[in-house]
C-alpha positions as CSV (number, residue, x, y, z in Angstrom):
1,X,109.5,120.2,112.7
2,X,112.2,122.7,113.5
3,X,115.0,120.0,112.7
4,X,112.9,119.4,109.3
5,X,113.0,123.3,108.5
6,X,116.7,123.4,108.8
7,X,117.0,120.6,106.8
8,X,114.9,122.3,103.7
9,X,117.3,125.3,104.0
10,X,120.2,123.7,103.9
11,X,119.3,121.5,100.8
12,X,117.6,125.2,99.4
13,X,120.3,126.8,99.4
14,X,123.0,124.3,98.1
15,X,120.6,123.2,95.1
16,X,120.1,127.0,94.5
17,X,123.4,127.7,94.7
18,X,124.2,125.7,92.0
19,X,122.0,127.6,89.3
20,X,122.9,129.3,86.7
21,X,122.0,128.6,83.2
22,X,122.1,125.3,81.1
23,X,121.1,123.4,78.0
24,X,118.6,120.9,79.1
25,X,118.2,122.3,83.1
26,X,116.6,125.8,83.3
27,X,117.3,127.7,86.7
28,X,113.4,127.5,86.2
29,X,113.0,123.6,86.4
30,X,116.1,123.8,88.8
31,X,114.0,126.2,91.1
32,X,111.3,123.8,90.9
33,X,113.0,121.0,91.5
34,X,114.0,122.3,94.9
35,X,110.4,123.4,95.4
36,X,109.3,119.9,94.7
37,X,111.7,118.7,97.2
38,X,111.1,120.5,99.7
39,X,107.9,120.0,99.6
40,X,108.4,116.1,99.5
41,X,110.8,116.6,102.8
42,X,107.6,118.6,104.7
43,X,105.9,115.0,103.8
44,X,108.6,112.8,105.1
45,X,109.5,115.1,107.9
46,X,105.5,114.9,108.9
47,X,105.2,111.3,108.2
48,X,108.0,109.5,109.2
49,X,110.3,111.8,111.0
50,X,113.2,109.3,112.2
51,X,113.4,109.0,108.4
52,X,114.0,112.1,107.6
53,X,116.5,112.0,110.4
54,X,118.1,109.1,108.6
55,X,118.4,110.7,105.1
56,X,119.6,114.3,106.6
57,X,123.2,113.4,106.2
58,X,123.0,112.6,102.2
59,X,120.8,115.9,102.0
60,X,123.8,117.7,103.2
61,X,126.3,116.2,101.3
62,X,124.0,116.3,97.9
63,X,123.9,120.1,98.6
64,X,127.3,120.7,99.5
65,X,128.1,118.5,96.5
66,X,125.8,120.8,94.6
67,X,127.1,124.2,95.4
68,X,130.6,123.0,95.2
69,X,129.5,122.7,91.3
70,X,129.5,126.3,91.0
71,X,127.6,127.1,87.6
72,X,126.6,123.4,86.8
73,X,122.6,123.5,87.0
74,X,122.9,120.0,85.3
75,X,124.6,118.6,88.1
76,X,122.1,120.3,90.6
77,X,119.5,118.9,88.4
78,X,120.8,115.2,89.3
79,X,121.5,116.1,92.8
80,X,117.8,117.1,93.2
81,X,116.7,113.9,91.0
82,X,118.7,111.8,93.6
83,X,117.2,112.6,96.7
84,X,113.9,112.6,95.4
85,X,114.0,109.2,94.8
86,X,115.7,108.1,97.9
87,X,112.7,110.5,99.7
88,X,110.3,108.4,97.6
89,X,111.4,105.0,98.4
């Protein structure tokens, strides 16, 4: 569970990072993006942990990809919108 929490932090903070403000992606839904994601990692990460394991690499890079956009929530947006769906396959 420890490896899991580090995990959320590191993808918290590069998806936060990245918000600012935006057309069509509010810091608000971008907040709750993360907040949906994270909570979707605490599922993985207590369901199928070697999974989580397996997708901790493209967390980082989505959130390193993220904050490297500085002030492009819609970019965070699509990170965020990535890994969910490779968290919900």
């Amino acid at each position: 569970m420890r490896f899991s929490t580090a995990i959320l932090a590191i993808a918290a903070t590069g998806f936060l990072a990245a918000c600012n403000s935006e057309e069509t992606c509010t810091n608000e839904l971008a907040q709750k993006k993360a907040t949906d994601l994270a909570t979707k990692m605490q599922e993985v990460a207590a369901a199928d942990p070697a999974k989580l394991a397996e997708l901790a690499p493209k967390v980082q890079e989505l959130a390193t990809k993220a904050s490297a956009q500085g002030d492009d929530l819609q970019a965070a947006c699509k990170a965020i919108d990535e890994m969910m769906a490779e968290l919900s396959k």
